[in-house]
LOBA-24694 format. One line per field, with one value per atom (N, C-alpha, C): residue in one letter; atom name; x, y, z. Coordinates in steps of 0.02 Angstrom, whole numbers. Layout:
type: c(A / ...)
atom: c(CA / ...)
xx: c(X / ...)
yy: c(Y / ...)
zz: c(Z / ...)
//
This chain:
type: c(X / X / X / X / X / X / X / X / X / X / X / X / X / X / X / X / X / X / X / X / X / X / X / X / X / X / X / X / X / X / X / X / X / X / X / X / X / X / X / X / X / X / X / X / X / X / X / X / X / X / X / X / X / X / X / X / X / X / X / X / X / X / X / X / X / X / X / X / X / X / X / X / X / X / X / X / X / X / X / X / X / X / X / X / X / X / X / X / X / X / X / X / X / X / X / X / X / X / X / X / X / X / X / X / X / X / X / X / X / X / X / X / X / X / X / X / X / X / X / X / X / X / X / X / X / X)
atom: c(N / CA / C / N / CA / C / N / CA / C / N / CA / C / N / CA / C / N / CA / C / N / CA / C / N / CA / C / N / CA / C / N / CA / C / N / CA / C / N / CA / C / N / CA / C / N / CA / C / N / CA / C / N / CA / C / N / CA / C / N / CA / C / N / CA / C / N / CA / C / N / CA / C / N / CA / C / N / CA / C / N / CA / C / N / CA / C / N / CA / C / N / CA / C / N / CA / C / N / CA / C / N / CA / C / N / CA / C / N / CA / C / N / CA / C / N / CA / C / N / CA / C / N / CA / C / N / CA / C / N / CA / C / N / CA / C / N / CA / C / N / CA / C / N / CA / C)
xx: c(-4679 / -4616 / -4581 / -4610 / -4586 / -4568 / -4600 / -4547 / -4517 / -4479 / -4425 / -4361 / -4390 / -4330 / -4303 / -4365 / -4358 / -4300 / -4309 / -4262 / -4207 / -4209 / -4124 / -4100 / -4155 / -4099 / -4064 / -4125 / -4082 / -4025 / -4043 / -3993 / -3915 / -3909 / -3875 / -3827 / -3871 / -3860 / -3830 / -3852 / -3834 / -3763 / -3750 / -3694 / -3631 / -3642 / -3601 / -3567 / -3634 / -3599 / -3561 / -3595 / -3530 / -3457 / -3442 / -3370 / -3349 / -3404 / -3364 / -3338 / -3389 / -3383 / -3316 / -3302 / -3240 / -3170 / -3173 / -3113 / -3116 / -3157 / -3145 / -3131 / -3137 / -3163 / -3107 / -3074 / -3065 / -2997 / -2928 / -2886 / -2930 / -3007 / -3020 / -3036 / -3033 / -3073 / -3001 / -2963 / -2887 / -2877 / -2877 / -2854 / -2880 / -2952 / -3001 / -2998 / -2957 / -2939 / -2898 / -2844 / -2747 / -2799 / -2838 / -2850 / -2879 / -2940 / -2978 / -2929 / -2885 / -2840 / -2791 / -2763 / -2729 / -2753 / -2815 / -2859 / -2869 / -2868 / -2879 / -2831 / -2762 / -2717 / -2677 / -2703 / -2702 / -2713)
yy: c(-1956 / -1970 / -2030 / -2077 / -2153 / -2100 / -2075 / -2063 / -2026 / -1988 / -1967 / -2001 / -2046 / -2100 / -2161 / -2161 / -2195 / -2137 / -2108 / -2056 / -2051 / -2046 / -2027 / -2104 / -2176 / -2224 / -2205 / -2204 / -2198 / -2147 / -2088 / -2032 / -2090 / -2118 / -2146 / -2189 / -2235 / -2291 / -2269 / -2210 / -2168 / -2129 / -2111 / -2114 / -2147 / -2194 / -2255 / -2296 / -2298 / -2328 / -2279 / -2226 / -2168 / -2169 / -2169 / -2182 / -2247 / -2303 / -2362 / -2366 / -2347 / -2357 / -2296 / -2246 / -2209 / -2261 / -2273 / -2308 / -2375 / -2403 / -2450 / -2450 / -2390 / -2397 / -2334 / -2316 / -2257 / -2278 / -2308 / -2328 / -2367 / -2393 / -2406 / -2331 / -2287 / -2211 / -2167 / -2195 / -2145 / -2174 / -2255 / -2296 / -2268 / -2267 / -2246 / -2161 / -2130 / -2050 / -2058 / -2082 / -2090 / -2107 / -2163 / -2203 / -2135 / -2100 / -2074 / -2006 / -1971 / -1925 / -1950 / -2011 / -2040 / -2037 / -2049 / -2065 / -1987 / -1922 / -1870 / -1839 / -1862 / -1822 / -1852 / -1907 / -1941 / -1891)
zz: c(472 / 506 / 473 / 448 / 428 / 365 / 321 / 255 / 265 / 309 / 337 / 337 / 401 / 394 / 352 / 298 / 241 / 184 / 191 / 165 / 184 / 248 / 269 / 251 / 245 / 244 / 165 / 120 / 36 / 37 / 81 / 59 / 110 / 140 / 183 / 127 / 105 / 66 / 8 / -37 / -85 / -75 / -45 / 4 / 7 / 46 / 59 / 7 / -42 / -100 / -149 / -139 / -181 / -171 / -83 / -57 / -74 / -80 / -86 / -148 / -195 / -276 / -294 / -255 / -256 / -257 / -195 / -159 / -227 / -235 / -268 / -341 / -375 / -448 / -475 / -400 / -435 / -494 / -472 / -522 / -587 / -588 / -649 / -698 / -634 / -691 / -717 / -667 / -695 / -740 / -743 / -830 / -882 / -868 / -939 / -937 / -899 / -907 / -947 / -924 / -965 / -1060 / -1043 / -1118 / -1149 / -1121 / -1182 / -1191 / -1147 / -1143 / -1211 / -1232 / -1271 / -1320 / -1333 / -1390 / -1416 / -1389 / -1412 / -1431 / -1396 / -1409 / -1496 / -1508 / -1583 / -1642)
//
């Protein structure tokens, strides 16, 4: 039962930081889209 809920915490935590690291990172991933999109179209 305990590695159960040791699980649901990582799958939780794994998670959470996905949406946060979204919300936060995401205008850094559109920059480096536009850049390497630029760099190919060279």
């Amino acid at each position: 039962m305990m590695e159960w809920l040791i699980f649901l915490v990582i799958v939780a935590a794994v998670v959470a930081g996905v949406f946060w690291a979204k919300k936060h990172f995401r205008n850094e991933i559109d920059r480096a889209k536009r850049i390497n999109r630029a760099n190919k179209n060279q």
